[in-house]
C-alpha positions as CSV (number, residue, x, y, z in Angstrom):
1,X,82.6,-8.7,85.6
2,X,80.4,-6.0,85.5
3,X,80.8,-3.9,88.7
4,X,78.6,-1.1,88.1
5,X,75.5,-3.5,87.9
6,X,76.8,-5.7,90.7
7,X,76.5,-2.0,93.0
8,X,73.2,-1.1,91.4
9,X,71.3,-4.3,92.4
10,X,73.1,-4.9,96.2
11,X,70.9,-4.2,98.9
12,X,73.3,-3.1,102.1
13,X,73.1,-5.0,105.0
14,X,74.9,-4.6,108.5
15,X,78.5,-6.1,108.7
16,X,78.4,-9.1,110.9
17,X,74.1,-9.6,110.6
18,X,73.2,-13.2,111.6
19,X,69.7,-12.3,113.0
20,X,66.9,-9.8,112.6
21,X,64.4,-9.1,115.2
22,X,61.1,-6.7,115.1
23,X,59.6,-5.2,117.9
24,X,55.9,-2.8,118.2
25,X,55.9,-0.1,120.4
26,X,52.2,-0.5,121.1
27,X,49.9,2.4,122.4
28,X,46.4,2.7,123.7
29,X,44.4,5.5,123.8
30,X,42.1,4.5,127.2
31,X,39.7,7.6,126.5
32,X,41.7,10.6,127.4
33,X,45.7,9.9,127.3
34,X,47.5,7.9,125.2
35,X,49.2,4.5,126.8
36,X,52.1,2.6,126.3
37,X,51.9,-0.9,126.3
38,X,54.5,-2.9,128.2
39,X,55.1,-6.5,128.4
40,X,57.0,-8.8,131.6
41,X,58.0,-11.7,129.8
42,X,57.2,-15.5,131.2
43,X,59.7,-17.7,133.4
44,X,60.2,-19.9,130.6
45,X,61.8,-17.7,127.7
46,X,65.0,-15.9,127.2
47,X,65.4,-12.8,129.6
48,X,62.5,-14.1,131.9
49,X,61.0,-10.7,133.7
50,X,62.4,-8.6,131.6
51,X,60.1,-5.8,131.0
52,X,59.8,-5.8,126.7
53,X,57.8,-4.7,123.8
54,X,56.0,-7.3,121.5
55,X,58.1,-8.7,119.0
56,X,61.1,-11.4,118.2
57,X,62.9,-12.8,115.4
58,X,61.9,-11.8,111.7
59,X,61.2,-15.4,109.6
60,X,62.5,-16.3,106.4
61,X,60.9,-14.1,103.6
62,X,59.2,-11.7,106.0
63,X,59.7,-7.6,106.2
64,X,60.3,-6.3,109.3
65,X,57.0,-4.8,109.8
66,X,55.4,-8.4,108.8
67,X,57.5,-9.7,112.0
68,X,56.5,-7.0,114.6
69,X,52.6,-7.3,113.2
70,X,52.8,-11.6,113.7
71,X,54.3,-11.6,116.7
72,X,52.3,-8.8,118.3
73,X,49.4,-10.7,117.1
74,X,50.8,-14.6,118.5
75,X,51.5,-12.8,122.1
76,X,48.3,-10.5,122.8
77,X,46.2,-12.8,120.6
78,X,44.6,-9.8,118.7
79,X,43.7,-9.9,115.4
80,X,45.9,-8.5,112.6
81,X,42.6,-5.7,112.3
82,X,43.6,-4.7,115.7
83,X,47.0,-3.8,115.5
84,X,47.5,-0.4,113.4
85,X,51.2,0.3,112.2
86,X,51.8,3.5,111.8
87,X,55.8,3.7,110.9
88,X,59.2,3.2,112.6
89,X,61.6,5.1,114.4
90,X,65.3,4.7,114.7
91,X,66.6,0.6,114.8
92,X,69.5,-0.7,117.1
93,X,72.6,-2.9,115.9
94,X,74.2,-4.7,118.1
95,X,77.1,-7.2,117.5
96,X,75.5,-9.6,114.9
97,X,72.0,-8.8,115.6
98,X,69.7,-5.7,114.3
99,X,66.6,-4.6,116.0
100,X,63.5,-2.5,114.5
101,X,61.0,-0.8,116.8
102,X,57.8,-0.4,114.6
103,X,54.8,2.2,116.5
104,X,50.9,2.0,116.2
105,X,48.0,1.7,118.2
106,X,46.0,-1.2,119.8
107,X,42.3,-0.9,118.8
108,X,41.3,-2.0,122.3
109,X,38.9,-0.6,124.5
110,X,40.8,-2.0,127.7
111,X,43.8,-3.3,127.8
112,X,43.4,-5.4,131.3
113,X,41.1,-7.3,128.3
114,X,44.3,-8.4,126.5
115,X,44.8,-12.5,127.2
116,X,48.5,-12.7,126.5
117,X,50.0,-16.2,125.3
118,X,52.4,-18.3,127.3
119,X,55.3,-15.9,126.8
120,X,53.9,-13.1,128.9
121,X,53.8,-13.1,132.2
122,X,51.4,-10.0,132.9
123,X,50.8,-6.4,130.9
124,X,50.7,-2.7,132.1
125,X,51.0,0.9,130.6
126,X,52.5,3.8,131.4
127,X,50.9,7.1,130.5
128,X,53.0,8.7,127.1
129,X,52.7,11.9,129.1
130,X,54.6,10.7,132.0
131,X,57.3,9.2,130.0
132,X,57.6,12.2,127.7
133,X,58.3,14.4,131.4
134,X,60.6,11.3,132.8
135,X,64.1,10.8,130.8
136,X,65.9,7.6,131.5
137,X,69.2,7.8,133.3
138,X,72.1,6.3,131.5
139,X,74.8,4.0,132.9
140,X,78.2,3.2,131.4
141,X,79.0,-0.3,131.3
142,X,82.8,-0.5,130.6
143,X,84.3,-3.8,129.7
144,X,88.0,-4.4,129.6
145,X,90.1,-5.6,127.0
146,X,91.4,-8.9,128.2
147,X,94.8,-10.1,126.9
148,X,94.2,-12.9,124.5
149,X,97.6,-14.6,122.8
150,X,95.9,-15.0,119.7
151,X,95.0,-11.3,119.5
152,X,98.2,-9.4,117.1
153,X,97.4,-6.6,119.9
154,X,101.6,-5.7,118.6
155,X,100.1,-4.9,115.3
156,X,98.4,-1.6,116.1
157,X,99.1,1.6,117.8
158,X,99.1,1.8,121.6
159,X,98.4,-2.2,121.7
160,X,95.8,-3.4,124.1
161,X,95.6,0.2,125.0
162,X,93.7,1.5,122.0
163,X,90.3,3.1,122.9
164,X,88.3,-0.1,122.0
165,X,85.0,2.1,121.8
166,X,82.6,-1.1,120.9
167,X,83.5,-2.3,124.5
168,X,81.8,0.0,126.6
169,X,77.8,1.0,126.4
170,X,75.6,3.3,127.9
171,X,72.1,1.3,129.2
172,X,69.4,3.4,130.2
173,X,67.3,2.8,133.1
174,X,63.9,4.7,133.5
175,X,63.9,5.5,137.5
176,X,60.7,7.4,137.7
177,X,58.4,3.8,137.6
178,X,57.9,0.8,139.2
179,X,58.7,-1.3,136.8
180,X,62.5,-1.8,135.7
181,X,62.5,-0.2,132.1
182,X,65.6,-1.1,130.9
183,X,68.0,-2.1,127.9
184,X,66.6,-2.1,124.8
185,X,63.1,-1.4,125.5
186,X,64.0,1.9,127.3
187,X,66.3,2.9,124.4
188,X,63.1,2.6,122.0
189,X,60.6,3.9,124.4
190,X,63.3,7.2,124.8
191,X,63.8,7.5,121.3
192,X,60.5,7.4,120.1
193,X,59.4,10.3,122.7
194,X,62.3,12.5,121.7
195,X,61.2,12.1,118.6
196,X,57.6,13.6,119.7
197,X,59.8,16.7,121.2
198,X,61.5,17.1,118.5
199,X,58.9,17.1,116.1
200,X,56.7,19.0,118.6
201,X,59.5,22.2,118.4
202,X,59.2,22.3,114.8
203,X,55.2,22.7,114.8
């Protein structure tokens, strides 16, 4: 068995993966400030009015980016020529599932023009500016360790008392809007605009 060649040719993966999802942070430039795109999903899909970026699960064969360009394309029907990528910021894992947040711009000249498919429920933007000034407030969601008898919680130290840390997460909420930015969508859209500051500071 060669080892050495095993470890030069293994691509890593997250422990635990069974799905991959991609996601476009989409912005508009509407003549004088840059926009980002939002999306309230439909009555008849998973997390109906959930306020979310473009995206879903990455098909067999397909990069990331390849996932976040189709199904930004299937939802706002655009054209692929539309859609400009420009890179990606920070990804989420979560349990068995990992999430990448690609960013680019829509070459729109108004986005109340966008005819979304069946999955979206209605569009709107909020000003990059005003999100760059607004930081989300996070919220700690503590789950409890519930006694299981098939858990050997008598095998390790301090028992059902050890600081589970994977049980408890911090969910931002963006309160300066009227739309509920939330979850996963606010973790990008926050990410991406520290990012900008932090990038901004080194200029």
């Amino acid at each position: 068995m060669d080892i050495k060649a095993i470890l030069e040719n293994y691509t890593p993966k997250p422990l635990g993966e069974e799905s991959r999802y991609a996601v476009f942070l989409p912005l508009i430039w509407d003549g004088k400030d840059w926009q980002v795109l939002y999306q309230v999903r439909s009555q008849h899909i998973s997390q109906p009015g959930e306020v979310s970026f473009p995206g879903g699960r990455v098909e067999a064969g397909e990069t990331y980016q390849e996932a976040a360009l189709r199904e930004t394309v299937e939802e706002l029907n655009l054209a692929p020529s539309q859609i400009d990528i420009w890179g990606e910021i920070d990804y989420f894992v979560y349990q068995t599932r990992s999430i990448h947040c690609f960013v680019g711009q829509l070459k729109v000249d108004k986005w109340q023009s966008i005819k979304a498919n069946e999955e979206v429920d209605r569009l709107f933007t909020v000003a990059l500016r005003d999100l760059l000034a607004h930081e989300p407030t996070y919220y700690e969601l503590k789950a409890d360790v519930k006694l299981d008898n098939q858990f050997p919680f008598d095998r390790i130290r301090n028992g059902k008392d050890y600081g589970f840390s994977h049980q408890n997460r911090s969910i931002p909420f963006y309160e300066a809007f009227p739309e509920n930015i939330w979850g996963m969508t606010a973790q990008f859209t926050h990410r991406f605009t520290e990012i900008l500051k932090e990038n901004n500071k080194k200029a």
